[in-house]
Backbone and ligand atoms as CSV (ligand in chain L), in Angstrom:
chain,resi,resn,atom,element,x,y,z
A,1,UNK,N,N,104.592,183.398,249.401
A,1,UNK,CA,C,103.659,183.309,250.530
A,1,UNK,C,C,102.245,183.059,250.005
A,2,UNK,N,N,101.482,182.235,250.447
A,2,UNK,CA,C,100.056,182.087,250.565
A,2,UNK,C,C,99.013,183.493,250.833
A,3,UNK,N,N,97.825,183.147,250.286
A,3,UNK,CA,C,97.072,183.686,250.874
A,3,UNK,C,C,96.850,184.369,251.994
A,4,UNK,N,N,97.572,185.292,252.815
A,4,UNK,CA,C,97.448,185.117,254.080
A,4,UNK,C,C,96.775,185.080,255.236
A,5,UNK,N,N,95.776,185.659,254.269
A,5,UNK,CA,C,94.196,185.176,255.604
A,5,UNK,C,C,93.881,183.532,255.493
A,6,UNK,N,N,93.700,182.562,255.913
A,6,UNK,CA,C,93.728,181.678,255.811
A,6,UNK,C,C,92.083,181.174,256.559
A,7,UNK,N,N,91.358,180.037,256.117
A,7,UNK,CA,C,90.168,179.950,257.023
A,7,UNK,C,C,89.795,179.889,258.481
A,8,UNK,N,N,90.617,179.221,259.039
A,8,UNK,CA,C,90.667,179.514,260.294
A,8,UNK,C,C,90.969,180.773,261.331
A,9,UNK,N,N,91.507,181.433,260.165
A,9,UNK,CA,C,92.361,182.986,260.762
A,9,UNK,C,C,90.515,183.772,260.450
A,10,UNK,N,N,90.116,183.275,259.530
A,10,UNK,CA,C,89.011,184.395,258.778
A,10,UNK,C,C,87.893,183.901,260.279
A,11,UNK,N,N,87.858,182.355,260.785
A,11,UNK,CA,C,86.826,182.083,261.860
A,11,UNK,C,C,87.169,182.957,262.859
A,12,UNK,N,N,88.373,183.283,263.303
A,12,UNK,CA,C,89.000,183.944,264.112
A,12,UNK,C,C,88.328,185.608,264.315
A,13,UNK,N,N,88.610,185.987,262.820
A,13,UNK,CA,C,87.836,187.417,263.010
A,13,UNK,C,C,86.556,187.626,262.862
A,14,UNK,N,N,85.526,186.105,262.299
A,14,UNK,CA,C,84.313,186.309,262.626
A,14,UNK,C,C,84.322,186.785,264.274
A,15,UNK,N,N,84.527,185.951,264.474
A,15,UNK,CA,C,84.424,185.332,266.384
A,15,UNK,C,C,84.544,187.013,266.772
A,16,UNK,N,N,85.780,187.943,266.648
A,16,UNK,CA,C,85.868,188.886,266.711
A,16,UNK,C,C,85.164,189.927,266.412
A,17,UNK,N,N,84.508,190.008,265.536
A,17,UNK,CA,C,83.758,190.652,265.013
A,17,UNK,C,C,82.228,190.704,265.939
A,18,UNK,N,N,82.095,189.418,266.046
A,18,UNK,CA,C,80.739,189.151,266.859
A,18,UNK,C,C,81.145,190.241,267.947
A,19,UNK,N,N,82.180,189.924,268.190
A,19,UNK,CA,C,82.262,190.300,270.314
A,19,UNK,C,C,82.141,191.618,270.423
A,20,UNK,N,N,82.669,191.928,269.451
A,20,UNK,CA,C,83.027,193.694,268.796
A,20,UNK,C,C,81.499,194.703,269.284
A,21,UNK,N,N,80.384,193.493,267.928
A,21,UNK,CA,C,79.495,193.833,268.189
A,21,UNK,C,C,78.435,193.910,269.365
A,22,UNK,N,N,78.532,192.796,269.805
A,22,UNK,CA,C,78.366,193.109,271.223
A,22,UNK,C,C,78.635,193.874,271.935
A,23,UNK,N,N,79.840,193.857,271.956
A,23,UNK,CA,C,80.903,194.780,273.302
A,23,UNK,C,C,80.195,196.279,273.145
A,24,UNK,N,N,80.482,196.734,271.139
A,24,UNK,CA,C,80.187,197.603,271.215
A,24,UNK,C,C,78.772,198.469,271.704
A,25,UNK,N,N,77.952,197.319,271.420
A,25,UNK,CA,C,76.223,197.371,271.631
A,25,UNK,C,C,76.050,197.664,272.799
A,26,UNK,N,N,76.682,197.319,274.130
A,26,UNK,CA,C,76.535,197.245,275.698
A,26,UNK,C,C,77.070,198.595,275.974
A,27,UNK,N,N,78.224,199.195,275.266
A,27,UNK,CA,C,79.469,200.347,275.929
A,27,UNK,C,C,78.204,201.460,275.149
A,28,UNK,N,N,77.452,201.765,274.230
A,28,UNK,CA,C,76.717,202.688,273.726
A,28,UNK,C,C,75.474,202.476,274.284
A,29,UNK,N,N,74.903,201.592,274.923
A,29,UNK,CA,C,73.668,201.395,275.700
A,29,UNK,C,C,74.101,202.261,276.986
A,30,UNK,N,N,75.137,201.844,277.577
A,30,UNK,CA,C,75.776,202.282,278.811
A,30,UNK,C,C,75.750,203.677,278.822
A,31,UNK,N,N,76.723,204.498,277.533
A,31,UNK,CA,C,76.800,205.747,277.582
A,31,UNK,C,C,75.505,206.638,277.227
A,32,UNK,N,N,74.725,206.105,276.641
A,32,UNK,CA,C,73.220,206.318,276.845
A,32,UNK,C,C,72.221,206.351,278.099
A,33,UNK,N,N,72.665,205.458,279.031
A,33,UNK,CA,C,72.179,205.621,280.161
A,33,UNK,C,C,72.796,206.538,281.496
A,34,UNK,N,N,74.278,206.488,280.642
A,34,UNK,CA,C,74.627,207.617,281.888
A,34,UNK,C,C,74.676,208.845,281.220
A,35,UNK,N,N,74.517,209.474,279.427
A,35,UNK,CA,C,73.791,210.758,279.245
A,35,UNK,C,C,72.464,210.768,279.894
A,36,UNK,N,N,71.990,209.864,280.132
A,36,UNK,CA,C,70.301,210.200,280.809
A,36,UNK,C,C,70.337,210.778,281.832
A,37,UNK,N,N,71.499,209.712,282.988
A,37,UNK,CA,C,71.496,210.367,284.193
A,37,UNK,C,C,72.218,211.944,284.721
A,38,UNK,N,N,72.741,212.153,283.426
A,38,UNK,CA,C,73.959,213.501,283.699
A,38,UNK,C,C,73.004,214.383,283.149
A,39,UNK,N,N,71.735,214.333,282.322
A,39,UNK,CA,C,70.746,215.411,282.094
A,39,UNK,C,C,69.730,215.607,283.025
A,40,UNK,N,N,69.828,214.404,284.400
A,40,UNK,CA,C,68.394,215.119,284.938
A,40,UNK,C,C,69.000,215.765,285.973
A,41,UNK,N,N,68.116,216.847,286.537
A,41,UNK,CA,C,68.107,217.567,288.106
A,41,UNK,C,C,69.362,218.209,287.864
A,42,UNK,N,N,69.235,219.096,286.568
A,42,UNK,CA,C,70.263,220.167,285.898
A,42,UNK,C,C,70.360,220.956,287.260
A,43,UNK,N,N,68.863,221.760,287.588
A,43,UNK,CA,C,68.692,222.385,288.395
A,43,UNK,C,C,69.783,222.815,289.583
A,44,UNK,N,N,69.639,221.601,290.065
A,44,UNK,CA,C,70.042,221.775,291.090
A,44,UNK,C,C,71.577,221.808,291.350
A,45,UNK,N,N,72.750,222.009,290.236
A,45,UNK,CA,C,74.221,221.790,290.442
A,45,UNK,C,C,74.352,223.490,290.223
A,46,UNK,N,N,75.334,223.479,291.634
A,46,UNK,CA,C,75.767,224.749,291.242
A,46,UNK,C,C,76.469,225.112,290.206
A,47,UNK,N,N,77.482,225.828,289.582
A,47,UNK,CA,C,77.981,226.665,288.532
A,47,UNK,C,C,79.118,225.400,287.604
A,48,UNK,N,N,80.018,225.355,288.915
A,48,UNK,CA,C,81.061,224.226,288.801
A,48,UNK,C,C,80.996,222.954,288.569
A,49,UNK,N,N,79.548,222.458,289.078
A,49,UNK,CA,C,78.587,220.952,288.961
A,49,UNK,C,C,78.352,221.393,287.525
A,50,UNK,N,N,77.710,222.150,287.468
A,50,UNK,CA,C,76.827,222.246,285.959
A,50,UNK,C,C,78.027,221.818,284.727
A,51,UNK,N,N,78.944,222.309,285.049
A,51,UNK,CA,C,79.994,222.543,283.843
A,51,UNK,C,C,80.799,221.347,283.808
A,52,UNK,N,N,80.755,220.415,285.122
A,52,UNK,CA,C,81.755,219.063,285.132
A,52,UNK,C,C,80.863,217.959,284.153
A,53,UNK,N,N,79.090,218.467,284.477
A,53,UNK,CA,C,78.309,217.728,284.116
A,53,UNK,C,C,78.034,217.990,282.763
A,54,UNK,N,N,78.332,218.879,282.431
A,54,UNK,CA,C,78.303,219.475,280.675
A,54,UNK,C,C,79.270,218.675,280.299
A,55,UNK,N,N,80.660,218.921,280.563
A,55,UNK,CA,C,81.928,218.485,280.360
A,55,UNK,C,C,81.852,216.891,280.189
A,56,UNK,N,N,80.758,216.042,281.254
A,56,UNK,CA,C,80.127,214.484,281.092
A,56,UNK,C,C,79.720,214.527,280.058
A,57,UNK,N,N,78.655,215.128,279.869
A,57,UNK,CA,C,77.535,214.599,278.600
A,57,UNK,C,C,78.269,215.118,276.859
A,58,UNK,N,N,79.549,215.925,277.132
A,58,UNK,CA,C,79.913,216.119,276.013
A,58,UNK,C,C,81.056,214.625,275.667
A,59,UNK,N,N,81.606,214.528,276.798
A,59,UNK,CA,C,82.896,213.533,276.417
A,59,UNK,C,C,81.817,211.989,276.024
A,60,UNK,N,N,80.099,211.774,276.551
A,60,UNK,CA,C,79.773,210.700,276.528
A,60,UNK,C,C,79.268,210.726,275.116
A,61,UNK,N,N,78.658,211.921,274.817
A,61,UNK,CA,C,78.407,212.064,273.341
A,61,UNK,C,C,79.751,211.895,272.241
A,62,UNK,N,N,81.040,211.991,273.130
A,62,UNK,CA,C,81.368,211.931,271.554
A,62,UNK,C,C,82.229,210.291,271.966
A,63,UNK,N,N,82.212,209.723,272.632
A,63,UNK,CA,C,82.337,208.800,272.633
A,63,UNK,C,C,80.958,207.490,271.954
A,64,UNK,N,N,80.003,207.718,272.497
A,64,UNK,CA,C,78.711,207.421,271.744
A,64,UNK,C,C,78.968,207.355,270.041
A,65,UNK,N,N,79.729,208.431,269.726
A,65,UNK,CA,C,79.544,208.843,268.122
A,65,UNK,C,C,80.629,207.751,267.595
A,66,UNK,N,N,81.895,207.789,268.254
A,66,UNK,CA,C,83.259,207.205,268.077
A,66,UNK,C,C,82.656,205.797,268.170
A,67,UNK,N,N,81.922,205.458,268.543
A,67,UNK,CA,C,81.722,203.755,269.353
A,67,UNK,C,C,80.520,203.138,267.586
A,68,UNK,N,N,79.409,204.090,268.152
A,68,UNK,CA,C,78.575,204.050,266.817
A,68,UNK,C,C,79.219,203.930,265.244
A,69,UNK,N,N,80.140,204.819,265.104
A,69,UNK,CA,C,80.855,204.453,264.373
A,69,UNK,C,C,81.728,203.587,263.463
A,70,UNK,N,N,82.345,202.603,264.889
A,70,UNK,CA,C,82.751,201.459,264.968
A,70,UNK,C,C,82.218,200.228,264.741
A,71,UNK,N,N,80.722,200.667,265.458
A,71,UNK,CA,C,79.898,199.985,265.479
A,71,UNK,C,C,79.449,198.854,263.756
A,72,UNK,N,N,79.236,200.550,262.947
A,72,UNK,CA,C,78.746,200.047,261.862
A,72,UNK,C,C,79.948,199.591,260.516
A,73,UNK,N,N,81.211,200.206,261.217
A,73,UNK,CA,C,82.333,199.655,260.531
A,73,UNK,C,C,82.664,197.854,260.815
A,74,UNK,N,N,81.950,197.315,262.125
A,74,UNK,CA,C,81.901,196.126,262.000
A,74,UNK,C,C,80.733,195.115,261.356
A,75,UNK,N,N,79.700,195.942,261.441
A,75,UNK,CA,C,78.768,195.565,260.688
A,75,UNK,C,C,78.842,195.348,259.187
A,76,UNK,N,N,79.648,196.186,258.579
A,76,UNK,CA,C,79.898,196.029,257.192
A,76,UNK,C,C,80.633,194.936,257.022
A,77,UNK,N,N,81.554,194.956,257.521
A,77,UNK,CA,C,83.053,193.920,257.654
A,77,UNK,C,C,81.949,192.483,257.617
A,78,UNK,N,N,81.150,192.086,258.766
A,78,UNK,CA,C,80.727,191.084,258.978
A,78,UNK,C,C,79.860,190.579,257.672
A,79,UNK,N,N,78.726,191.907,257.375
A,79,UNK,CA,C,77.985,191.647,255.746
A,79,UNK,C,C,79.223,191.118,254.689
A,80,UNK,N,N,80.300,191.778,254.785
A,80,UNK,CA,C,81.208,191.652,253.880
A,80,UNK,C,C,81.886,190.353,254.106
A,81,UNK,N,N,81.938,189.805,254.536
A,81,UNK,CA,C,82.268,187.793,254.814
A,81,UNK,C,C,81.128,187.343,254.782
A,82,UNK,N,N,80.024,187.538,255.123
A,82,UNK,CA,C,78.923,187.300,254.746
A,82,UNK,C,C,78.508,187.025,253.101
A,83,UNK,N,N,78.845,187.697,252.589
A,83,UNK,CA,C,78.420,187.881,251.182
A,83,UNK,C,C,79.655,187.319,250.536
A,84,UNK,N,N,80.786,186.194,251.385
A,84,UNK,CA,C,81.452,185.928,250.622
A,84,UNK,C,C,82.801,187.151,249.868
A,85,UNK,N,N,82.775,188.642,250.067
A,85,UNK,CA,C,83.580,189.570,249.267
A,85,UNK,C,C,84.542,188.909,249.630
A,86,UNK,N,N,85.374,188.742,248.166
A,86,UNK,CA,C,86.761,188.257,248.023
A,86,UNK,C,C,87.871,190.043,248.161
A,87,UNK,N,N,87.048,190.597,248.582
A,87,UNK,CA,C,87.942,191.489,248.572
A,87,UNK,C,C,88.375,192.367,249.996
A,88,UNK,N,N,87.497,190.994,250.590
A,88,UNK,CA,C,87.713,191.576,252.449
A,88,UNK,C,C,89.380,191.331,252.913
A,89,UNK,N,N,89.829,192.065,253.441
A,89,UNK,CA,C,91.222,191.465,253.746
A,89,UNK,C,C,92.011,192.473,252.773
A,90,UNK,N,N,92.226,192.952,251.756
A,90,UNK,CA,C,92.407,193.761,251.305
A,90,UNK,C,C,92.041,195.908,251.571
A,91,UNK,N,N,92.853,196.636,251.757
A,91,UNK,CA,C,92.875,197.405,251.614
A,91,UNK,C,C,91.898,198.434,250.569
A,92,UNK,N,N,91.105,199.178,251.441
A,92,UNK,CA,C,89.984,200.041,250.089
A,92,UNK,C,C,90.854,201.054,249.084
A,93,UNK,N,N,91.541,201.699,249.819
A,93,UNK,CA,C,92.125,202.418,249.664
A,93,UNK,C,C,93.398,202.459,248.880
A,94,UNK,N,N,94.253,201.462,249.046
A,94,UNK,CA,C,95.496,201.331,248.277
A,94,UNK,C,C,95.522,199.722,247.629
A,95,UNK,N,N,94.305,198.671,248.161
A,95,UNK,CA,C,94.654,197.501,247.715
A,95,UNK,C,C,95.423,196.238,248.021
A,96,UNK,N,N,96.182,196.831,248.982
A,96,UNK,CA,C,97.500,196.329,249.605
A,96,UNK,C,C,96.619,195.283,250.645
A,97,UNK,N,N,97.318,194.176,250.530
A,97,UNK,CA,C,96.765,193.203,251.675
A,97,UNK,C,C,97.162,193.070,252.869
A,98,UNK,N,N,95.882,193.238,253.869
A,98,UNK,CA,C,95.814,193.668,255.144
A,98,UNK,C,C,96.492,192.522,256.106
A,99,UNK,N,N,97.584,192.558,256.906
A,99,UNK,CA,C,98.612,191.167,257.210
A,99,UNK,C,C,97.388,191.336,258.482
A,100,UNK,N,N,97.125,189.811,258.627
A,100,UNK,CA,C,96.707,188.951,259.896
A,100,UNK,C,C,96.445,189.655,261.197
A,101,UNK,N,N,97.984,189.809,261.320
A,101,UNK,CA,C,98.171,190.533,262.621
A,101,UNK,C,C,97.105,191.481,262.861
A,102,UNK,N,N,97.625,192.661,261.969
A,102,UNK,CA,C,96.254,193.872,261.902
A,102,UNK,C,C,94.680,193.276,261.843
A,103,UNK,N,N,94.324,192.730,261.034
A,103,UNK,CA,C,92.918,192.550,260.924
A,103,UNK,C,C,92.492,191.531,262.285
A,104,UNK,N,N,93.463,191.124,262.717
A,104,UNK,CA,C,93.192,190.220,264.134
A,104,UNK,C,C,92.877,191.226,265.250
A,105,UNK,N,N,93.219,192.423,265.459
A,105,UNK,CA,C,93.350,193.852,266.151
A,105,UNK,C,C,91.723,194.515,265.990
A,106,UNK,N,N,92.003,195.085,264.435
A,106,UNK,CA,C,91.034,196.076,264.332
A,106,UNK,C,C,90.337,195.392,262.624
A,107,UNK,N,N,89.620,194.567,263.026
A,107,UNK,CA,C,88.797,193.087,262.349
A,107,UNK,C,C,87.853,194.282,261.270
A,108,UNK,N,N,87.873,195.464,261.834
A,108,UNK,CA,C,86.627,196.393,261.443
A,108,UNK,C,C,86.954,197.294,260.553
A,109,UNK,N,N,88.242,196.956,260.568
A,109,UNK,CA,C,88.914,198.206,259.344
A,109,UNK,C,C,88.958,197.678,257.872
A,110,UNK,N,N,88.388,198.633,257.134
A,110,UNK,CA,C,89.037,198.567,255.645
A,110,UNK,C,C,90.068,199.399,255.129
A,111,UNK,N,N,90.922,199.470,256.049
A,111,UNK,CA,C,92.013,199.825,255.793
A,111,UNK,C,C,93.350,199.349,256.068
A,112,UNK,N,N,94.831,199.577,255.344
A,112,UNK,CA,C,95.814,199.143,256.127
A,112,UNK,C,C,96.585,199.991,256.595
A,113,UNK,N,N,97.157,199.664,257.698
A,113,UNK,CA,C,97.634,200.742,258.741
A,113,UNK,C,C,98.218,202.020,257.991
A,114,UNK,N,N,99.102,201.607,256.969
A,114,UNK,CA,C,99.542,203.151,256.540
A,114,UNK,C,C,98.085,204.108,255.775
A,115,UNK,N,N,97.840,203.547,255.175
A,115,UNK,CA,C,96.130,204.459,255.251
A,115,UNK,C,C,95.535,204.949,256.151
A,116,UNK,N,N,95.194,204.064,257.244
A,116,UNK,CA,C,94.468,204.987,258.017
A,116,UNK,C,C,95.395,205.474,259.078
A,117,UNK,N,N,96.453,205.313,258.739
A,117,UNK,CA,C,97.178,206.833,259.529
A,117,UNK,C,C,97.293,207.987,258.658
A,118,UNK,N,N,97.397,207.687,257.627
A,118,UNK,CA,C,97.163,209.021,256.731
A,118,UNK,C,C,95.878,209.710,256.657
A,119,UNK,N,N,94.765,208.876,257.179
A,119,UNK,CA,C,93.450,209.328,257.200
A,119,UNK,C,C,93.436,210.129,258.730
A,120,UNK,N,N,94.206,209.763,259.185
A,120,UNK,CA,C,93.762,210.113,261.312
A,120,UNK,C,C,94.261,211.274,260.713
A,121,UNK,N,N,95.560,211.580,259.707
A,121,UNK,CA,C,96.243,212.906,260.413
A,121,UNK,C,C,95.642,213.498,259.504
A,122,UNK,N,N,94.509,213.474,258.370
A,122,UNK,CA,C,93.942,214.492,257.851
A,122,UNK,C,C,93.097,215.468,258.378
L,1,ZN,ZN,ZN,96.143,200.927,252.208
């Protein structure tokens, strides 16, 4: 078998990558604007309000964190075709080369799937 990232496959996950960044840029602007709105006029929610609205600003924060995250895991990826690394497409972790399919998915990972499932369940 060839190479299996191939150039057109690699335009593919630029393209991806872009949208990523975008997408991701708009969904963390968003959850930023609706932590704004779930912190004002605390005051005024009774007991049960207060706590649905706690219960908001916690799930938006950690989504915020999860997204940010992502965020800069595509940012690297993109520097990293950027700069030419012959070692994009490849696995950090074990080396193993990352098949198409996957990096067509999750363009942002330096990892291959059996890694970062071994990483989730740590
Ligand atoms: Zn691996």
């Amino acid at each position: 078998m060839e190479h299996s990232v191939q150039n057109e496959q690699m335009e593919l996950i630029v393209q991806r990558l872009h949208k990523l960044q975008h997408d991701l840029g708009e969904e963390i602007a968003g959850l930023r604007d609706m932590l704004a709105e779930v912190g004002t006029d605390r005051e005024q929610f009774d007991t049960s309000e207060r706590s649905d609205a706690l219960q908001q600003r916690n799930m938006a924060k950690a989504n915020i964190m999860l997204s940010e995250r992502r965020l800069r895991q595509v940012e690297v990826a993109l520097r990293r075709i950027n700069e030419g690394d012959e070692d994009f497409g490849y696995c950090r972790s074990c080396d193993a080369e990352i098949p198409f399919a996957r990096l067509s998915v999750r363009p942002e990972s330096p990892l291959c799937l059996n890694c970062q499932q071994q990483q989730e369940v740590r």
